[in-house]
C-alpha positions in Angstrom: -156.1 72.2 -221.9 -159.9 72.9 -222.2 -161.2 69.6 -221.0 -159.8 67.0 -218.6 -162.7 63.0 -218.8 -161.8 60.6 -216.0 -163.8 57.3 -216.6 -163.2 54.5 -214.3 -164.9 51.3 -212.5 -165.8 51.5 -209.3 -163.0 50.5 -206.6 -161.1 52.3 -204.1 -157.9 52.7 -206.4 -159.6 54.3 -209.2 -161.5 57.0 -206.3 -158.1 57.6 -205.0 -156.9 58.4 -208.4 -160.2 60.6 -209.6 -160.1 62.4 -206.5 -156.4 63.3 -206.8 -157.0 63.9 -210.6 -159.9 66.6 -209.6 -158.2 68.3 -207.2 -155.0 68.6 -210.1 -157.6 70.1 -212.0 -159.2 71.9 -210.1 -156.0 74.0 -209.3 -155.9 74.5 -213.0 -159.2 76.2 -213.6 -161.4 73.2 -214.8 -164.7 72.6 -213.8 -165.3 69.2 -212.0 -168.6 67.8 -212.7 -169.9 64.6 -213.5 -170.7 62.9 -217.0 -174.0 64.4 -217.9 -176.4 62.1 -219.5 -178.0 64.2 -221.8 -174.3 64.8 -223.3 -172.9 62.2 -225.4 -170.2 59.9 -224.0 -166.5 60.4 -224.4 -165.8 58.8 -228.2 -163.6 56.1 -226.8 -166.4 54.8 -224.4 -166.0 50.8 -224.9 -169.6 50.6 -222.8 -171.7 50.4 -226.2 -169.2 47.6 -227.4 -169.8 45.6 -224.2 -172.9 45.7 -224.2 -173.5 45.0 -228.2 -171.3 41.9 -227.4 -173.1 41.1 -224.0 -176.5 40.9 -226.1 -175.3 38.3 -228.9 -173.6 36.2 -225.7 -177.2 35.8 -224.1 -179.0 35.8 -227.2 -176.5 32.7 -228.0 -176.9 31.0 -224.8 -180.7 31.7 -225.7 -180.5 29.2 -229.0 -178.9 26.8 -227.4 -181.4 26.7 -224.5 -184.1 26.6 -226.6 -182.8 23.9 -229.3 -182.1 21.7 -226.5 -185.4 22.3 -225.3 -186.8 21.3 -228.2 -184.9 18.1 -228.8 -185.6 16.9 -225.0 -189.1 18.1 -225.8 -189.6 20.0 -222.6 -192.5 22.0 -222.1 -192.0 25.9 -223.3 -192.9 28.8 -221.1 -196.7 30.0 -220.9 -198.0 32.2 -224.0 -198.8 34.7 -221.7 -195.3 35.3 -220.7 -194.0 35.6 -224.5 -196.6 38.5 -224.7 -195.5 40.4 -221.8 -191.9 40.0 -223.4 -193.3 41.7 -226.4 -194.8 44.9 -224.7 -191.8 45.6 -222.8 -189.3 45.2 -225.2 -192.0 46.7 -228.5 -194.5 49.4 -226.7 -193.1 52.9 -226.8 -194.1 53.4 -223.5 -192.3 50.7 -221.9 -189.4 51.4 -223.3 -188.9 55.0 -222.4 -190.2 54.1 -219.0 -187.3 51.2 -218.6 -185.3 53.6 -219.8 -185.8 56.6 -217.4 -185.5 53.8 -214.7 -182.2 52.1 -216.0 -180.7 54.5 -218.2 -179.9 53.8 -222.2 -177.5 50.8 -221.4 -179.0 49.4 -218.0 -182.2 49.2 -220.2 -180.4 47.4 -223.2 -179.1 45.0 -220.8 -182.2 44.4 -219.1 -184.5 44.4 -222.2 -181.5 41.9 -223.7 -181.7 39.8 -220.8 -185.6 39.1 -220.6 -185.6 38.8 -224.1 -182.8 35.5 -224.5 -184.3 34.2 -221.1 -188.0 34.3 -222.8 -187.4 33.1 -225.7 -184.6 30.6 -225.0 -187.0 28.6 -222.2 -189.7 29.3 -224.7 -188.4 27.2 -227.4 -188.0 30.4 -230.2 -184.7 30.0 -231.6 -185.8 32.0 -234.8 -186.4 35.2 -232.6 -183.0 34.6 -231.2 -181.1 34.1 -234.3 -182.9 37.6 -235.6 -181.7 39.6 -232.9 -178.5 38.4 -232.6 -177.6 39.1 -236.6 -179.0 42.8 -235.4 -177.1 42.9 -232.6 -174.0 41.8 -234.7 -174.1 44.2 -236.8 -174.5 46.7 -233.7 -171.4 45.5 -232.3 -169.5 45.8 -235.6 -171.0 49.7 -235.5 -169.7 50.2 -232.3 -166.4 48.7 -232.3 -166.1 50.7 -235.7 -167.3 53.9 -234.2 -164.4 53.5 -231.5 -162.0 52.7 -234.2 -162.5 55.9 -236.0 -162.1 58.1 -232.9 -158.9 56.3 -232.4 -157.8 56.7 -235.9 -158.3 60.6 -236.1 -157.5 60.9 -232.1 -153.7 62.7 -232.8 -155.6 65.1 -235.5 -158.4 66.1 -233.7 -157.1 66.1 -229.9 -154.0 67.9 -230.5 -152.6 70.5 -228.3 -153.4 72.8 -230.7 -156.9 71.8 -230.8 -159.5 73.7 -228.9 -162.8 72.2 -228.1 -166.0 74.5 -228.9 -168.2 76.0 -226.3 -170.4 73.4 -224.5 -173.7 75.4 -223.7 -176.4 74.4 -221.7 -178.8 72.0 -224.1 -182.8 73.4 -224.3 -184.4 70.4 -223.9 -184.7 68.6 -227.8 -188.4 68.6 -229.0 -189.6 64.3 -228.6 -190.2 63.1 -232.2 -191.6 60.2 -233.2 -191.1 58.2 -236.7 -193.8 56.4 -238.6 -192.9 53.3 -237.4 -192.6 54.3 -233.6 -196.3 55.6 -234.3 -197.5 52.7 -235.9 -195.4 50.4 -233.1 -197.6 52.5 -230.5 -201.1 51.9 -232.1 -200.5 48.2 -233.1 -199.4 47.1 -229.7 -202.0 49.2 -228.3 -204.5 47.8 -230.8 -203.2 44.3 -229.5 -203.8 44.7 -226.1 -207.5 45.5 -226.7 -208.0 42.5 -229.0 -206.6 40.7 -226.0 -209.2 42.6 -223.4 -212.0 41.6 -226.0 -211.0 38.2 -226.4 -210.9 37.9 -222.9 -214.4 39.2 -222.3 -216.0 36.7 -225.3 -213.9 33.7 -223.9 -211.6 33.9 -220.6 -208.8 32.2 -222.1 -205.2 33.7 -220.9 -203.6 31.7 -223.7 -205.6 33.0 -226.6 -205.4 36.5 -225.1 -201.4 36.3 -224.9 -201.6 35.3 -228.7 -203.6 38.9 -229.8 -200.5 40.8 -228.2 -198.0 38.1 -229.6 -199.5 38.4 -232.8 -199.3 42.6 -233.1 -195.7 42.8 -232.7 -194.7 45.5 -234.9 -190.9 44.1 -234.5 -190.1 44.0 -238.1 -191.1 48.4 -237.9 -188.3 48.3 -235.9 -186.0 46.0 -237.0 -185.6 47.5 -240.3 -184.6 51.0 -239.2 -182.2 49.7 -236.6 -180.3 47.4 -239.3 -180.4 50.8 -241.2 -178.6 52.8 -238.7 -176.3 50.3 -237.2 -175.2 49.6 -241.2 -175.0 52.9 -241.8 -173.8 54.1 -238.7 -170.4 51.5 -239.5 -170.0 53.3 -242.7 -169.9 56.3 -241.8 -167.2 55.9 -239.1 -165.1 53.9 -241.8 -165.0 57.5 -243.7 -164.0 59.3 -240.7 -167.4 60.6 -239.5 -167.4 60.0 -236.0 -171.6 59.1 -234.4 -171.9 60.5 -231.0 -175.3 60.1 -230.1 -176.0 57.0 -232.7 -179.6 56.7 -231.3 -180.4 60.4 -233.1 -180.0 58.6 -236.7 -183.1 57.2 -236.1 -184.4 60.9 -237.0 -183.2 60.6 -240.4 -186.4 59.6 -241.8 -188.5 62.6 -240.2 -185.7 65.7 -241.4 -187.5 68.0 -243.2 -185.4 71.2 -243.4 -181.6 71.4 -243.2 -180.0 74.6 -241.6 -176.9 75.7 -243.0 -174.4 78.4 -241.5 -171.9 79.6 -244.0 -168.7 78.4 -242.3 -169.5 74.7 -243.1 -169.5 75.5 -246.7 -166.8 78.1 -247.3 -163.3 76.5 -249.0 -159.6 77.3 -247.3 -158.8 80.2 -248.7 -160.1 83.9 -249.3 -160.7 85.3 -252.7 -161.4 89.1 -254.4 -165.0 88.9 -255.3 -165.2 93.1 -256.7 -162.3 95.9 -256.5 -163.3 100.0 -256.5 -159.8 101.5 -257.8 -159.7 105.4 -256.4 -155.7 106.3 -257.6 -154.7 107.2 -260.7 -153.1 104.4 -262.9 -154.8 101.6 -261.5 -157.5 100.0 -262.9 -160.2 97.1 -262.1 -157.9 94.5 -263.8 -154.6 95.7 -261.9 -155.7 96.0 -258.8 -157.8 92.9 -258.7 -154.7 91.4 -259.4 -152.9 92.9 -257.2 -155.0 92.0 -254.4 -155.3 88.3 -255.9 -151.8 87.9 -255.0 -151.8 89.3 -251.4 -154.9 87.0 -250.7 -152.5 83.8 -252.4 -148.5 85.0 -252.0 -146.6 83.7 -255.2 -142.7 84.6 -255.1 -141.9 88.6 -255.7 -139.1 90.0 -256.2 -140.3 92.9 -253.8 -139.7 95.7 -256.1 -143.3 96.2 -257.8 -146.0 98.0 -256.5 -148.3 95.3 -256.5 -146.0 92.8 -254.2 -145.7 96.2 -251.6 -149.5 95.9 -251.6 -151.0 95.8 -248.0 -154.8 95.0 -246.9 -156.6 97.2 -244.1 -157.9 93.6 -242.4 -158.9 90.4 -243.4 -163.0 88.8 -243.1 -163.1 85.8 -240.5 -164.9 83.1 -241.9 -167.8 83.5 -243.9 -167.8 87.2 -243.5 -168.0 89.6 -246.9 -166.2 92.7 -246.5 -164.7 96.0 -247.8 -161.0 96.6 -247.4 -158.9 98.8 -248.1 -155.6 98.3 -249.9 -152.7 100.5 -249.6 -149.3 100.7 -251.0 -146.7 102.7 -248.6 -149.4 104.3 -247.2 -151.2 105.4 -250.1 -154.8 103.9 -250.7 -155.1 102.1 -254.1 -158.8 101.5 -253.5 -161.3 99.4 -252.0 -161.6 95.5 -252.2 -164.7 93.4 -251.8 -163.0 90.2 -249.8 -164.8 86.7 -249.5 -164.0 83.3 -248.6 -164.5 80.9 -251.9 -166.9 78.0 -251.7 -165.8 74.6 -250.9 -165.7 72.8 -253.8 -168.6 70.3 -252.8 -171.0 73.2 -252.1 -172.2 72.8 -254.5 -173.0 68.8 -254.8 -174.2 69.1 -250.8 -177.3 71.2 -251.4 -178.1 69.6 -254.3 -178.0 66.4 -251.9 -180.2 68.4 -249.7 -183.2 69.2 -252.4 -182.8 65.5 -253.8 -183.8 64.6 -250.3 -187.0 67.3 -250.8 -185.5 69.5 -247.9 -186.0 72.7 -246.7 -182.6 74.9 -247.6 -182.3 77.6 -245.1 -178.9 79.7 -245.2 -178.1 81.6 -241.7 -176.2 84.4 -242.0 -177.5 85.8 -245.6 -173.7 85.8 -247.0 -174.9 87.6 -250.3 -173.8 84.9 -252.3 -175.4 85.2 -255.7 -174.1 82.0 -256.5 -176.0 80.0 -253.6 -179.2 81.7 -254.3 -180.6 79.1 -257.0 -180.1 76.0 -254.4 -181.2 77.6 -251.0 -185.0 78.3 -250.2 -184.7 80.8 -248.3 -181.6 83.0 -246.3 -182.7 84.4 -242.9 -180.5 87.3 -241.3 -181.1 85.7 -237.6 -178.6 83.6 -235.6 -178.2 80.0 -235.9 -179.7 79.2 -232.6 -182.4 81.6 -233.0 -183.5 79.8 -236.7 -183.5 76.2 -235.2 -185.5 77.4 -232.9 -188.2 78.7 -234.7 -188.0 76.2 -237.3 -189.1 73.7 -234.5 -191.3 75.6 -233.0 -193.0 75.5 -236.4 -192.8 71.5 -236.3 -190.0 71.1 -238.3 -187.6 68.8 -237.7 -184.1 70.2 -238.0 -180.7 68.9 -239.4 -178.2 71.8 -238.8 -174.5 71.6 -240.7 -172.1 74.3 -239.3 -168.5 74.3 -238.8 -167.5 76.2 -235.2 -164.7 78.0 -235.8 -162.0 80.3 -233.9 -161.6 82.7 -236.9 -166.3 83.9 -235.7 -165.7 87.2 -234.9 -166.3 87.2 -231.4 -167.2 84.4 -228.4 -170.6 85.1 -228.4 -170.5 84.3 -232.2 -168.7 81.3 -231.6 -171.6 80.5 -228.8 -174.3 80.8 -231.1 -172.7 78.1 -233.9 -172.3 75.7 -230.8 -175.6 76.7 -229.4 -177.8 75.8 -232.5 -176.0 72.9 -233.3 -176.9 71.4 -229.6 -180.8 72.8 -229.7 -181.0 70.6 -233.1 -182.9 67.5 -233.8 -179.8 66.1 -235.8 -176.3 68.6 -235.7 -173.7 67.6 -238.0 -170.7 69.1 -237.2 -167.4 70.4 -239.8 -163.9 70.0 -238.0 -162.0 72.1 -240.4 -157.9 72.1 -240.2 -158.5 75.4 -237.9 -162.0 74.8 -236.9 -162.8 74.2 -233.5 -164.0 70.8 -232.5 -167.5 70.2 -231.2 -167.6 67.4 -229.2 -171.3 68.0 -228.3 -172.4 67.7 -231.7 -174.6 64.3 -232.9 -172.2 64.3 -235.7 -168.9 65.2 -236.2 -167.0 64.9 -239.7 -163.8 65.2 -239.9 -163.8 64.5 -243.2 -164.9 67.6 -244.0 -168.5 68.7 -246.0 -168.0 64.5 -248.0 -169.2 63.3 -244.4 -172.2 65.8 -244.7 -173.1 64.8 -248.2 -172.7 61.6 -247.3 -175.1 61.8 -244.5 -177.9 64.1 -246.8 -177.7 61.2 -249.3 -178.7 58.5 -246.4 -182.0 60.9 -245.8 -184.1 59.3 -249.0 -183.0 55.9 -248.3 -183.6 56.3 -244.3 -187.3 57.2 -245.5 -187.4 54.0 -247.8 -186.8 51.7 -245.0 -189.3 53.5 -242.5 -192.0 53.0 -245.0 -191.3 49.6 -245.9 -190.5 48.5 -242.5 -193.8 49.9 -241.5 -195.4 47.9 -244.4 -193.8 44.4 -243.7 -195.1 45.3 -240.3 -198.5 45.6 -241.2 -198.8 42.8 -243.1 -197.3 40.2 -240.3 -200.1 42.0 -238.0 -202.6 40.9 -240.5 -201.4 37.2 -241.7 -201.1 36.3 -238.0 -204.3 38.2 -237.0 -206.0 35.8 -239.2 -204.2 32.3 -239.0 -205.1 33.8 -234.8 -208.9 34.1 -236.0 -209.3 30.4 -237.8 -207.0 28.7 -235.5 -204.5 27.3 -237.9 -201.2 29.2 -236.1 -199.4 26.1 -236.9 -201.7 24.6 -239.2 -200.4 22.7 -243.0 -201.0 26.0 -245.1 -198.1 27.8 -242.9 -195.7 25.0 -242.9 -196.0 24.4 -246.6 -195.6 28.5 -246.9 -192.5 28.4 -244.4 -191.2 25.1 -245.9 -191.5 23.5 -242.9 -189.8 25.9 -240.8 -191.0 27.3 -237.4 -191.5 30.8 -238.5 -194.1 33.0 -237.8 -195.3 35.9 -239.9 -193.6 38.3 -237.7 -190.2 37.1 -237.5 -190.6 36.7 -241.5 -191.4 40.4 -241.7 -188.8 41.2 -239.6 -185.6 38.9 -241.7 -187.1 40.8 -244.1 -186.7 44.6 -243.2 -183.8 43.7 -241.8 -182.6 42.7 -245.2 -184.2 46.0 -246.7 -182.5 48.1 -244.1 -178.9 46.8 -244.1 -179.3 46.8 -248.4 -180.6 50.7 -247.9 -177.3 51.9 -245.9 -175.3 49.8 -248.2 -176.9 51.7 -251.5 -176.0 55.2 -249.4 -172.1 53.8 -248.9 -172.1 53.0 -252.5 -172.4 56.2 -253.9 -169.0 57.6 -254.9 -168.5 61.2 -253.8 -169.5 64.0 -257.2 -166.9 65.5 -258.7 -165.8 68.6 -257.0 -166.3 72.0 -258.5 -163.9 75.0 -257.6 -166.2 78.2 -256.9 -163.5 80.9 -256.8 -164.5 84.6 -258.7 -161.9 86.0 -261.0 -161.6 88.6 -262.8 
């Protein structure tokens, strides 16, 4: 056993029982320490599910607080509170700040919390009903992201499993999307229409309405319904999210890292042969090799089935051997693993998406070198992090494995995947399993196609989420400047409804965004192409 997680709520029982479970493992060699935030949570954690399910619960009571409100015809809550509702729970800023106070769920709760009690005493069940069909389909993403640990639990936590190396993560590089940027500037933009406003005509109410109106919530409703949507499907195909709050990144990717192991097949093959003995040529003792590289049934007696290799390349190596037969040597063998047979269809995914194709390793593949950009000879940590130095931001696909020659091999592989913006993970049958990884397929390279497909659509949404952003900014900037917030035009255009410009931007990109991660599930996988070498 590699590694031992204790999660439990706080009583005296459950200290009793971590204590006496720590000092067990401590007398086995393991490493007490506590769960460190910037890891991802253990894949059963039920704390995202809880708290997806505590949000639509207050966004419900929410409704019903402010339809009855509405029907007793009770006075709402002041404009000026709405607005500070919408800089803590839109600006940047205030986000990351609650954040570093509360942590990533204590600030969903909290953020949750003001946001039902706001808008529920402040009559706005149409805000409420939005979030909480977001929310829902958050919930359904995290319940289904538990469901597909569980599923591939016995395969992927057997005894036989061994986790990868967990190195120290460099701290990630902060990126921003398009709509985060524009979220920024808008609210930002906002708040000094309010100060000017204020400074013409000191009117609180009228101020509160410049910040109400420059909610950018439909920029981020429309990437969220993205990547909960998307996030769900994916775990229904066996690719398990462990930091779901990376997908968000999708949009920005601009150069995918790829280290050999995550595309090589299951099996070696003979890629050249050098016969040196008399009586043996290319054609024999290709086959002969061939068939110690595949066993088929021998009857012993021939040559070829006494045929015996020097050694054997771990994965993703190319390598001379030597083949012998009683001691005599035959000649030499060029040895390679053969390409999985989606190889091919992933970096072709990859340059659909206009990425960056670098291969780590430089495998001397001639058959790779018409779909990769460029090969680089340095380690896999070493390329991601000069790829980000350089501003790029960096999806890296590799497949730690026990078969790297060597542990500080086997460090690297986990070390770039960590240092990444995005790092997609292979479990192979044999493979070891990084836990620390964003993503984790256990499906194999289909999870990472899968996910390289979701890159043009992830952009899609950003952009048009951004758009319908803009435009609600504008309408209600204007109906702000003549006065008519609520005036006939608006009703007629609503058809009576009580809905402003933003929350119709933000049905709407959250219609775009859940029909965006739909299209990406939709695709059916290419057909797969064997890439072995024969003679």
């Amino acid at each position: 056993m590699q590694r031992l997680v204790v999660q439990g709520v706080d009583d005296a029982a459950t200290d009793r029982a971590v204590d006496t479970i720590a000092a067990a493992a401590k007398q086995s060699g393991l490493t007490v320490r506590e769960q460190d935030g910037a890891r991802p949570a253990h894949p059963g954690d039920l704390g995202d599910v809880r708290i997806a399910a505590m949000t639509v619960a207050l966004n419900t009571v929410g409704v019903t607080a402010a339809v009855v409100g509405r029907m007793l015809l009770l006075p709402p809550l002041p404009r000026w509170v709405k607005a500070a509702n919408v800089l803590l729970r839109e600006h940047p800023v205030a986000r990351r700040t609650l954040r570093r106070a509360a942590g990533r769920r204590g600030s969903e709760i909290v953020r949750a919390t003001v946001h039902a009690a706001v808008n529920g005493l402040g009559q706005e069940p149409v805000t409420l009903l939005l979030d909480t069909v977001l929310r829902a389909n958050q919930l359904a993403e995290a319940a289904n992201r538990v469901a597909a640990f569980h599923a591939v639990h016995d395969e992927l936590c057997a005894p036989t499993r061994v986790s990868a190396p967990a190195p120290p993560r460099r701290q990630r590089p902060s990126r921003e999307s398009a709509s985060e940027i524009y979220s920024r500037t808008i609210v930002n933009a906002g708040l000094l229409a309010a100060a000017a406003s204020w400074v013409v005509a000191p009117n609180i109410s009228v101020a509160a309405q410049a910040v109400s109106a420059s909610s950018p919530r439909a920029a981020r409703f429309g990437p969220s319904a993205f990547q909960a949507e998307l996030g769900r499907c994916l775990a229904q195909e066996g690719v398990l999210v462990r930091t779901p709050e990376r997908l968000r990144l999708l949009a920005t990717v601009d150069t995918v890292v790829l280290h050999p192991s995550a595309l090589c097949g299951k099996r070696r093959v003979v890629r050249d042969v050098q016969p040196t003995a008399d009586g043996w040529s290319r054609q024999r003792l290709w086959q002969a090799a061939s068939a110690v590289l595949s066993p088929v049934e021998s009857s012993g007696s021939s040559a070829e089935a006494r045929m015996r290799l020097s050694r054997l390349p771990d994965l993703a190596e190319t390598d001379w051997v030597t083949a012998t037969i009683d001691g005599t040597t035959t000649g030499r063998v060029l040895v390679s693993w053969e390409l999985d047979p989606l190889a091919d269809a992933v970096l072709r995914a990859a340059h659909q998406a206009n990425l960056r194709v670098v291969l780590v390793g430089d495998p001397d593949r001639p058959e790779l070198a018409a779909l990769i950009d460029e090969a680089t000879s340095h380690s896999l940590a070493e390329t991601v992090h000069h790829l980000q130095d350089d501003h790029h931001v960096v999806l890296t696909i590799a497949c730690p494995t026990g078969h790297t020659s060597g542990a500080k091999a086997r460090s690297d592989v986990a070390q770039g995947l960590v240092n990444s913006d995005i790092a997609l993970a292979i479990a192979r049958d044999d493979g070891l399993i990084a836990w620390d990884a964003d993503l984790l397929a256990s499906n194999g390279l289909p999870g990472a196609w899968r996910v390289l497909t979701a890159l043009p659509e992830a952009r899609h949404t950003e952009i048009s989420a951004t758009r319908l952003a803009k435009a609600s900014a504008a309408v209600a900037g204007l109906l702000l400047l003549t006065g008519r917030t609520g005036g006939l035009l608006w009703r007629r255009l609503t058809l009576g409804l009580a809905i402003s410009p933003v929350n119709l931007a933000s049905a709407s990109a959250l219609v775009i965004g859940w029909l965006a991660a739909r299209r990406v599930a939709s695709q059916a996988l290419p057909q797969q192409r064997p890439q072995a070498l024969t003679e």
